[in-house]
C-alpha positions as CSV (number, residue, x, y, z in Angstrom):
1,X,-11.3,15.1,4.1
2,X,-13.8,14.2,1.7
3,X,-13.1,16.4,-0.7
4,X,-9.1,14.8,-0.8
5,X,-10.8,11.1,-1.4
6,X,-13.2,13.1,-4.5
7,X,-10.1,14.3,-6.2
8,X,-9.2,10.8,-8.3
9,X,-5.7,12.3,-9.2
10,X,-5.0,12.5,-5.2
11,X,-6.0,9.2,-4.5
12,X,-3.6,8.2,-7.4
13,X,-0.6,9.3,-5.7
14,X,-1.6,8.0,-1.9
15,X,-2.3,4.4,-3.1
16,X,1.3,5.1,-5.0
17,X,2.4,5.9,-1.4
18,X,0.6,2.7,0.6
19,X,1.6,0.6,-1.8
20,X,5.4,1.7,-1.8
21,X,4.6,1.3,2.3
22,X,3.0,-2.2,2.2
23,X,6.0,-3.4,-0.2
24,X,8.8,-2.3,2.1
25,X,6.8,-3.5,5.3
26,X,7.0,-6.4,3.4
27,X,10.4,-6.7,2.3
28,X,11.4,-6.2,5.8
29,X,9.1,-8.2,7.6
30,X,9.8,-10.9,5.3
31,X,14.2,-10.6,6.0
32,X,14.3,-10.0,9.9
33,X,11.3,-12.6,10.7
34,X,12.6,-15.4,8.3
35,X,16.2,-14.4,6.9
36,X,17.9,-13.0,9.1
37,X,20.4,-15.4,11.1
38,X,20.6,-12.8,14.0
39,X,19.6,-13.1,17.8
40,X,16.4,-10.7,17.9
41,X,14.5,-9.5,21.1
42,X,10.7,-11.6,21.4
43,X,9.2,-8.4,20.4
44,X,11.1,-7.0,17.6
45,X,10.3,-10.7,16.0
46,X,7.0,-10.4,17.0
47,X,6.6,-7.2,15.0
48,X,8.1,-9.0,12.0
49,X,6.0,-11.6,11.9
50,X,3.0,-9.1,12.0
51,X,4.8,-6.8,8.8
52,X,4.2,-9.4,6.9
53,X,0.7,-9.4,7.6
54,X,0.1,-6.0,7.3
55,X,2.5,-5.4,4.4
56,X,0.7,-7.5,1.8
57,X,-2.6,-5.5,3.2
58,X,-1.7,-2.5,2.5
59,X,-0.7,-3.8,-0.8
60,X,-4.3,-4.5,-1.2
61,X,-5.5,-1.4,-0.4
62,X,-3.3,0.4,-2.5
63,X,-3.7,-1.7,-5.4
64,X,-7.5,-1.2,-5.0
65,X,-7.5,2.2,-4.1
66,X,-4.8,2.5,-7.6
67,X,-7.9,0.8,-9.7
68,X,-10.6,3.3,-8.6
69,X,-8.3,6.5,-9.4
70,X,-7.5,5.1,-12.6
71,X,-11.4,4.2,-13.1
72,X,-12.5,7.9,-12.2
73,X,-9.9,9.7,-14.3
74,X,-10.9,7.4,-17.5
75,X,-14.4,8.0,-17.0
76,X,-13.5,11.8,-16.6
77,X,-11.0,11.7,-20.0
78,X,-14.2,9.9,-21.6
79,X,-16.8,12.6,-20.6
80,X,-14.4,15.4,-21.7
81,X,-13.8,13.6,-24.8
82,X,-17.1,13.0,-25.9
């Protein structure tokens, strides 16, 4: 496990992956809690309300996790460079 979250280029391509998650969690969250003129069951709305919570979190995550991998591989490109 640890040595998947060492591996910057890893890391790269799961916060590509949480943040593709948290934007369609989003997206969906967003169109059946507040656009959608349908009659929905108390806990499908229920769960809609709650994707837009944790949609925009995991855009968080992933957008933090995305700054890190790219901070690691540029201080890798630096050290190999110099």
């Amino acid at each position: 496990m640890f040595e998947f979250f060492s591996n910057p280029q890893s890391v790269l391509h799961l916060s590509s992956r949480v943040l593709g998650a948290g934007l369609a969690l989003l997206v969906s969250g967003v169109y059946g809690a507040y656009l959608y003129d349908g009659h929905l069951p108390i806990v499908v709305l229920v769960s809609m309300h709650a994707m837009t919570i944790i949609g925009p979190t995991l855009l968080k995550i992933g957008y933090v996790m995305r700054l890190l991998a790219q901070h690691r591989l540029g201080k890798n490109l630096v050290g190999a460079v110099a």
